[in-house]
N, C-alpha and C positions, 0 to 999 in steps of 0.2 A: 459244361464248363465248371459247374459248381456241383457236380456229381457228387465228391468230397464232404463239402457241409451239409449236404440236403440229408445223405445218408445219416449221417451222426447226429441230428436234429429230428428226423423221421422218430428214428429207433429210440432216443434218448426220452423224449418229451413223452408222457401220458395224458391220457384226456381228463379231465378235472370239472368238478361243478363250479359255473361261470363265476365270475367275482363282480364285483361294483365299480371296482379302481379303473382309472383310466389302461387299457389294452398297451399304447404303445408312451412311453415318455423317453422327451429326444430333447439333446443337447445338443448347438452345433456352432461353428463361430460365424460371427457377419460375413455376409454372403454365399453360406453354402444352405443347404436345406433343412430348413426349419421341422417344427411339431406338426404344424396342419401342411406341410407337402408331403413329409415321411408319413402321415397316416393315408392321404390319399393314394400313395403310393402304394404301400401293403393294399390296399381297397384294389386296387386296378390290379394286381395281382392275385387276391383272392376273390376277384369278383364279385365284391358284394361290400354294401358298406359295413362297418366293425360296429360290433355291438359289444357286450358284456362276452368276452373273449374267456376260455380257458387257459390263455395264458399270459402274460409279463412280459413285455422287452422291454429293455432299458438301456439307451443307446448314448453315451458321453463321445461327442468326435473334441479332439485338441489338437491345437499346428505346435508342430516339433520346431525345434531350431533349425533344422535343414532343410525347414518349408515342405516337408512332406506332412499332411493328415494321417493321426493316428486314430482310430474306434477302437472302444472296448464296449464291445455288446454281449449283455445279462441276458437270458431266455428263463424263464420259470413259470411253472405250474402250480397250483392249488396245492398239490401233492408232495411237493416238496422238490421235484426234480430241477435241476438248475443246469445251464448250459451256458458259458462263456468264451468267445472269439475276442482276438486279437488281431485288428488287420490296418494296412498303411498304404498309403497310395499318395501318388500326385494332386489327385483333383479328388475335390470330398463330395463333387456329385456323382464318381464313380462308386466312391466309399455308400452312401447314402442310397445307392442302388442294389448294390450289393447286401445291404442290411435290410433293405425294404422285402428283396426276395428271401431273404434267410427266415424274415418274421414270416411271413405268407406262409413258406412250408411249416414254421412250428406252427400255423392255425390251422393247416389243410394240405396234409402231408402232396395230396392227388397235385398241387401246386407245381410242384417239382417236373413231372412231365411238361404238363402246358405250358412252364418259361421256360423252357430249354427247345420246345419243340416250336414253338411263336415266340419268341424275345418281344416284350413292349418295346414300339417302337416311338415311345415318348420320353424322354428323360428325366428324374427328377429336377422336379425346376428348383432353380436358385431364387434367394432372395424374400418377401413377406409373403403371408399366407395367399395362397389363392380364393377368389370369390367364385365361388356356384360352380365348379367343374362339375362337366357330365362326365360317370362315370362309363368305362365302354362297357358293351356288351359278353357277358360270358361266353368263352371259347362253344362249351357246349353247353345245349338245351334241358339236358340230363339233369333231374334233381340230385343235389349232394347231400348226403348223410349230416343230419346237424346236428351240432356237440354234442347236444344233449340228448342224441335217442343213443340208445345201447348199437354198441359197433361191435363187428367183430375183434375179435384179439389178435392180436398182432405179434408175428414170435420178434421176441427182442432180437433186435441186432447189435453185435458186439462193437463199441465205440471204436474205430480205427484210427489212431493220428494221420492223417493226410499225409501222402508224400512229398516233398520237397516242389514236384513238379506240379503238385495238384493243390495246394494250399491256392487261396484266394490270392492272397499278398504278394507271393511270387510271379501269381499270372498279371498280374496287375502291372508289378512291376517290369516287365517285360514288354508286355502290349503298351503300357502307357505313356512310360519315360522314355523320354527323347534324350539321346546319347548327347555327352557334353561336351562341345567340341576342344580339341586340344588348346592350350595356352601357345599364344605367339611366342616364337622366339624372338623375335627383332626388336630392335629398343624400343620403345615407348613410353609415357607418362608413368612416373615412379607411382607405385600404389602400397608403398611399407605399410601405412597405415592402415588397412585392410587385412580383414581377417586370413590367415593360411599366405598371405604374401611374402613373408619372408624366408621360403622355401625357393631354389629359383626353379626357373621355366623349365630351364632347357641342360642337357649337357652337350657338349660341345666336345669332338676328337678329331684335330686339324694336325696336318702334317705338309710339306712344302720345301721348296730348297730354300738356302740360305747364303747370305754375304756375310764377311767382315773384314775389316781394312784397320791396323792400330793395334791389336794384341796381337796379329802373325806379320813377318817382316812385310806381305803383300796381301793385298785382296786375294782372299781364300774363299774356296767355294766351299758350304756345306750342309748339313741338312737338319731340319729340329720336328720337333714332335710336340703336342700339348696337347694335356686335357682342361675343360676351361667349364665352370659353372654359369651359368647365363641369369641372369636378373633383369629388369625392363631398363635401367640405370647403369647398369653395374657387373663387370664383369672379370672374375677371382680363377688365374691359369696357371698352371704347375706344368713347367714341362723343361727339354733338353733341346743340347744343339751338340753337333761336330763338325769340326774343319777340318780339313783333310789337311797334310801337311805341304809347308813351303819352306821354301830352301834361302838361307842364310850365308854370305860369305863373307872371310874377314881377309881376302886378297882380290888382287885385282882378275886374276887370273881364273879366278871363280873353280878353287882347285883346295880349297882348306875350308871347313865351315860345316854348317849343322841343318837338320830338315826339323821343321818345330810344327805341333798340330796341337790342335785346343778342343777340348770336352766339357761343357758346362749343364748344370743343371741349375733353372731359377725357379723364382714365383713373383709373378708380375701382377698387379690393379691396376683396374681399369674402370673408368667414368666413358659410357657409353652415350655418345651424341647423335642426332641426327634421327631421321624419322623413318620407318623402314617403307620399302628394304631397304634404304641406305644408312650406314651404321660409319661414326669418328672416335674408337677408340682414344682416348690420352690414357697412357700408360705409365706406370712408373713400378720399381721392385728392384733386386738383385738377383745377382750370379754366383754362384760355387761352383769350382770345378779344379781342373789342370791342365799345365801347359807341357807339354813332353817334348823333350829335346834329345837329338841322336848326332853324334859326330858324322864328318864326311869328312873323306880326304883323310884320315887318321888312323896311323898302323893298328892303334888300340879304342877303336872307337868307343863313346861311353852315353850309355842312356839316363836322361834326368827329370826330373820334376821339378814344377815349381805350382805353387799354389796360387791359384785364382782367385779374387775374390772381386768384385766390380761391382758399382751402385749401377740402374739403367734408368732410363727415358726414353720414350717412344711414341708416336703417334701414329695412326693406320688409317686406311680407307677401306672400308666394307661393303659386299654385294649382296643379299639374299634372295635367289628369284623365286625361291618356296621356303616354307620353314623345318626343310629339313637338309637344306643344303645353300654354302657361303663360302665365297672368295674376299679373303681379305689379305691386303698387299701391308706389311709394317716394317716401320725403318726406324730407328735412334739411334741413341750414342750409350758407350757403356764406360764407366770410370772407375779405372782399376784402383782398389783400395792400397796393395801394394805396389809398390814401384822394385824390379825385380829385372833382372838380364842373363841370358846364356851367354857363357864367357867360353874359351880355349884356352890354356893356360900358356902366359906367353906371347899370344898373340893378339889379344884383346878381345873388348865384346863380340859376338854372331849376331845378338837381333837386343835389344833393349825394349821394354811395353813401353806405347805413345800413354801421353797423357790422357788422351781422350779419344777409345777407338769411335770407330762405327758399325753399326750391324742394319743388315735386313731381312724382310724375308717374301714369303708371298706362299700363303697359306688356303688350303682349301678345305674345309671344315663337314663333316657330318654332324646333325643335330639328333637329338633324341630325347623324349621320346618321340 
């Protein structure tokens, strides 16, 4: 697992006449592993208690703002060689284990096999120093080379950056961090005040049939579309509707007169109530659009416009049985800013706008992400 750093700490570091300074000095914040557990540590790795070492670690851990542990760990020699790692993780008793074995190989390259092929299966502990720990027994029986007697040489190995897959930090991060589960869509307790909260949850792409009664001479069926931003509170939708056309007469005979249909495009707000999955939109916003109007009955029939413009209100009832799928039924009223009529000339009006239509609709929503 740490093939990566053992190599580049192997080959890097030389062996050096011992020094007198303390072997390992470690920094770390309240409740992760202290000075006397990280030595003890490197010790149960290298099998043996630390003496006057030929080399220097030097280990600062710090918590970032995203609550992850960052290390920056120094390795040097007598000689001058220096060797520095960067690595983050979740938990800094992973961190602190991971540096315990890093130090071991820079004391006793042979280290390397033995943790990888027996992992200790004791963790560095958390917390104040330990009192009188026995240390285990060495893998093997076999005398090892000490520092200080003449060793063979060693052909250098040429320093290789890790691979993206093979770096510490990346395995860590993988094996250790637990995936964050997705943000609710459904309303709930406003959290603006909260860092990253005013981004929203969810978006929202609903589509459904639709009524209206008061801007066409009759209740017209038709259909609308929106896409809608989700917040816990709050809820910001851009979207369209059409009615199909209905038919207008200025005789009794129902034999002169005009077919008129409506195209609108709004942007509605919404104060999102209730606790999920039940969701009470109150709505409010406006309409742009146009009303088109065609002769019937008329040798020279003529097509027309008139311009739309409506204030609305509305209020809805919402379902959500998972958070990536919603039925929400909404109805209000819409109040045309113009007051505006299709006429024949001649014969009088075809259809005149009510003061105050009505709409609804009944929508079915996917969520994402």
């Amino acid at each position: 697992m740490l093939s990566g750093p053992v190599l580049v700490l192997a080959g890097a570091l030389r062996v050096a006449p011992a020094g007198s300074a303390e072997s390992v000095r470690w920094t770390a914040p309240q409740g992760c592993p202290d000075q006397a557990a990280m030595k003890e540590a490197v010790e149960r790795y290298v099998g043996r208690p630390l003496s006057n070492e030929a080399i220097q670690a030097e280990g600062t851990m710090q918590r970032a703002d995203n609550g992850r542990y960052r290390l920056a760990l120094r390795l040097s020699v007598a000689a001058g060689d220096r060797e520095e790692r960067m690595l983050d993780d979740l938990d800094c008793a992973v961190l602190s284990d991971v540096a315990a074995l890093m130090i071991a190989v820079a004391i006793d390259p042979e280290v390397a096999a033995t943790a990888l092929a027996e992992p200790p299966t004791e963790p560095v502990p958390r917390g104040s120093t330990p009192t009188g720990p026995a240390l285990p027994e060495p893998a093997s029986t076999e005398p090892r080379p000490s520092l200080t007697e003449p060793v063979e040489p060693v052909e250098p190995v040429e320093p290789v950056e890790p691979t993206p897959a093979s770096k510490p930090e990346a395995r860590m991060t993988i094996a250790d961090a637990s995936p964050t589960p997705p943000p609710s869509c459904r309303p709930g307790p406003s959290v603006f005040g909260r860092r990253g909260s005013r981004r929203p949850r969810c978006i929202a792409l609903g589509v459904g049939p639709s009524l209206q009664w008061g801007s066409l001479p009759r209740v017209g069926p038709g259909l609308s579309a929106e896409a809608t931003l989700l917040w816990p509170r709050v809820r910001l939708s851009a979207g369209g509707s059409f009615f199909w056309g209905a038919a207008a007469w200025v005789d009794a005979d129902r034999e002169l007169g005009g077919t008129i249909r409506l195209g609108t495009g709004e942007l509605r707000g919404c104060g999102r109530l209730g606790w999920e999955p039940i969701e009470v939109p109150l709505c409010g916003g406006v309409q742009l659009g146009a009303l088109h109007g065609r002769g019937v009955g008329i040798d020279v029939p003529r097509d027309d416009r008139l311009l739309w413009v409506a204030v609305i209100a509305d209020a809805g009832l919402g379902w959500s049985p998972n958070r990536r799928f919603a039925l929400r039924a909404q109805g209000g009223v819409a109040v045309p800013v113009l007051r505006q009529s299709f006429e024949i000339g001649g014969l009088g009006p075809v259809h005149e706008l009510s003061v105050v239509g009505v709409q609804a609709g009944l929508f079915a929503e996917i969520r994402l992400p």
